[in-house]
C-alpha positions as CSV (number, residue, x, y, z in Angstrom):
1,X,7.8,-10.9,9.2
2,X,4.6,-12.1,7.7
3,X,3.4,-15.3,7.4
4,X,3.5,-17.2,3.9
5,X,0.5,-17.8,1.4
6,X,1.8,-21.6,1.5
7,X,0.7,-21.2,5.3
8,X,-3.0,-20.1,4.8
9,X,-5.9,-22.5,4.6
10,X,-7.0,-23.9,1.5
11,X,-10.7,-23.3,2.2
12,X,-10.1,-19.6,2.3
13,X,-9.6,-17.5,-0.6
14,X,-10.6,-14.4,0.6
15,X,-7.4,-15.0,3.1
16,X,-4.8,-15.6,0.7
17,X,-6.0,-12.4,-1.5
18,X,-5.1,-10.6,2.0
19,X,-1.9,-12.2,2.4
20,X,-0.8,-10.8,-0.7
21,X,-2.5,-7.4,-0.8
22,X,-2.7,-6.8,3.1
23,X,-0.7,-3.9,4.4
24,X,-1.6,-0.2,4.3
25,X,0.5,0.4,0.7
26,X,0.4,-2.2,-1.6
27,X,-3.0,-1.4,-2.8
28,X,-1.8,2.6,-3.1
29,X,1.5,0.9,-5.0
30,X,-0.5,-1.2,-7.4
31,X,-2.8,1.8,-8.1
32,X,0.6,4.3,-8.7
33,X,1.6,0.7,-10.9
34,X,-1.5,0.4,-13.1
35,X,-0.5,4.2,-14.6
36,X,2.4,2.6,-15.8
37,X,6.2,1.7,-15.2
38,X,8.0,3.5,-13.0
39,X,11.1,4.1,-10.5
40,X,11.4,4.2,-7.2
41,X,11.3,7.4,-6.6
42,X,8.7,8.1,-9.0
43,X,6.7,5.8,-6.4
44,X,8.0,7.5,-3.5
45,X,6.9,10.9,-4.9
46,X,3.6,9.8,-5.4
47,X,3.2,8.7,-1.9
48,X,5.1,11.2,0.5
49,X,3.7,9.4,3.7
50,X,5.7,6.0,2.4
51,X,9.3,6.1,3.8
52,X,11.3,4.5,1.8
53,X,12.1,1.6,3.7
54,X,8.4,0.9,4.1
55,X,8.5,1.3,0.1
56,X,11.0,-1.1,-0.4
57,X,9.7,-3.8,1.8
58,X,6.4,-3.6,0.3
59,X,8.0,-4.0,-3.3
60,X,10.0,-6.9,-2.5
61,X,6.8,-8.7,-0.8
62,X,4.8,-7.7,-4.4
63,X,8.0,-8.8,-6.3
64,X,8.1,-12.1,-4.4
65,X,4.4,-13.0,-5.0
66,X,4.8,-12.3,-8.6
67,X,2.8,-9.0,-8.6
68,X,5.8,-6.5,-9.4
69,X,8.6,-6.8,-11.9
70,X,12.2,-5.5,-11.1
71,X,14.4,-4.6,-13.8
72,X,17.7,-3.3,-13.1
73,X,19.8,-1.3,-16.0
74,X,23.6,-1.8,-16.2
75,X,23.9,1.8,-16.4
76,X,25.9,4.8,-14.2
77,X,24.1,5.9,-12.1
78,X,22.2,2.3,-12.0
79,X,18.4,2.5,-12.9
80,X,15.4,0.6,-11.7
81,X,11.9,0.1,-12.9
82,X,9.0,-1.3,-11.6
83,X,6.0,-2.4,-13.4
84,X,3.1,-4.9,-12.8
85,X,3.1,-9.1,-14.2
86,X,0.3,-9.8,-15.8
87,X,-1.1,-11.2,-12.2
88,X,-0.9,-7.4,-11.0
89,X,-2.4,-6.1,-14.1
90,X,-5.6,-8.6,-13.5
91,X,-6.0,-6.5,-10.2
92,X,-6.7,-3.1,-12.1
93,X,-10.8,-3.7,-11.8
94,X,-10.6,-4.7,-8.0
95,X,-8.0,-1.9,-7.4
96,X,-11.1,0.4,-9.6
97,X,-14.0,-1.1,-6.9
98,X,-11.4,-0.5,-3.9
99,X,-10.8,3.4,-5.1
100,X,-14.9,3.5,-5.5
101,X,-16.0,2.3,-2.3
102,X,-13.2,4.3,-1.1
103,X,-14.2,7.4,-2.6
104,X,-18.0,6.8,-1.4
105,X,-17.1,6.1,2.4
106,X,-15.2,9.5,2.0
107,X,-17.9,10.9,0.9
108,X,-20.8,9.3,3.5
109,X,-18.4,9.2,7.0
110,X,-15.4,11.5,5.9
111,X,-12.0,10.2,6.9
112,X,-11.6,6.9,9.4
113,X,-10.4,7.2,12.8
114,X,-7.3,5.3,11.6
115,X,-6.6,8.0,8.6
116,X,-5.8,10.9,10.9
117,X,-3.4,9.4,13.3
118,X,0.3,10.7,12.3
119,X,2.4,8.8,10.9
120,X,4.7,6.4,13.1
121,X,7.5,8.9,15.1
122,X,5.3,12.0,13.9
123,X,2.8,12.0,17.0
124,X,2.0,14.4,19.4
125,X,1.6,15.1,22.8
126,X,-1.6,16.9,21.6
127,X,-5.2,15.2,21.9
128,X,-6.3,13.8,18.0
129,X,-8.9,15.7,16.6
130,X,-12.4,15.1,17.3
131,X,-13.5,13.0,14.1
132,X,-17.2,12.1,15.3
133,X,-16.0,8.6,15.7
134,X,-14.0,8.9,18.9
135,X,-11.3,11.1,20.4
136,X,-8.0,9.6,20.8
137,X,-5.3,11.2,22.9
138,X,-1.6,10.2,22.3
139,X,0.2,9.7,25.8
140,X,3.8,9.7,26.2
């Protein structure tokens, strides 16, 4: 469970910002967001590495602090949307930097260490690749 905003020191900003955007998806969730509205497995399909209960998680803790809006339709089969407040909307030119600086570490160091391990219960009993960086091996 992670901690709440109302629990992080008032003489750091830059800590509350992570609160609310730390984790490894909500960043890639408000990007798929800023395209526009959309259901959940219009989300999922635009992340295949998300599982869905990760996907759900994050959406509530977006939905709680007032980034994410969830409307439900009365309809058979029931339908969901999620879209961005106006809070997650004033994100769009941080999420633009982000996807930049993103784009030119790519480009200058190729992929972090981090960005080729498997994801959870996908390992191997293989070494990792050799990234430059380090070689990790995964022991069982």
């Amino acid at each position: 469970m992670r901690s709440t905003v109302d629990d992080t020191p008032d003489y750091c900003a830059i800590e509350i910002a992570m609160e609310v955007l730390g984790g490894r998806w909500k960043l890639a969730i408000l990007k798929q967001l800023l395209c526009g509205t959309q259901r959940f497995s219009e989300l999922k399909r635009g992340m295949p590495r998300i599982t869905a209960r990760m996907l759900t998680r994050q959406l509530r803790e977006m939905e709680a602090d007032g980034l994410v809006e969830r409307t439900v339709y009365r309809e058979v089969p029931p339908r969901v949307e999620y879209a961005l407040t106006e809070t997650g909307r004033g994100l769009d030119s941080i999420a633009g930097m982000l996807d930049s600086w993103g784009r030119w570490y790519l480009d200058a160091h190729g992929r972090p260490p981090s960005a080729l391990r498997p994801p959870v219960g996908q390992g191997s009993d293989q070494p990792a690749e050799k990234t430059g960086h380090l070689v990790e091996k995964t022991v069982s």
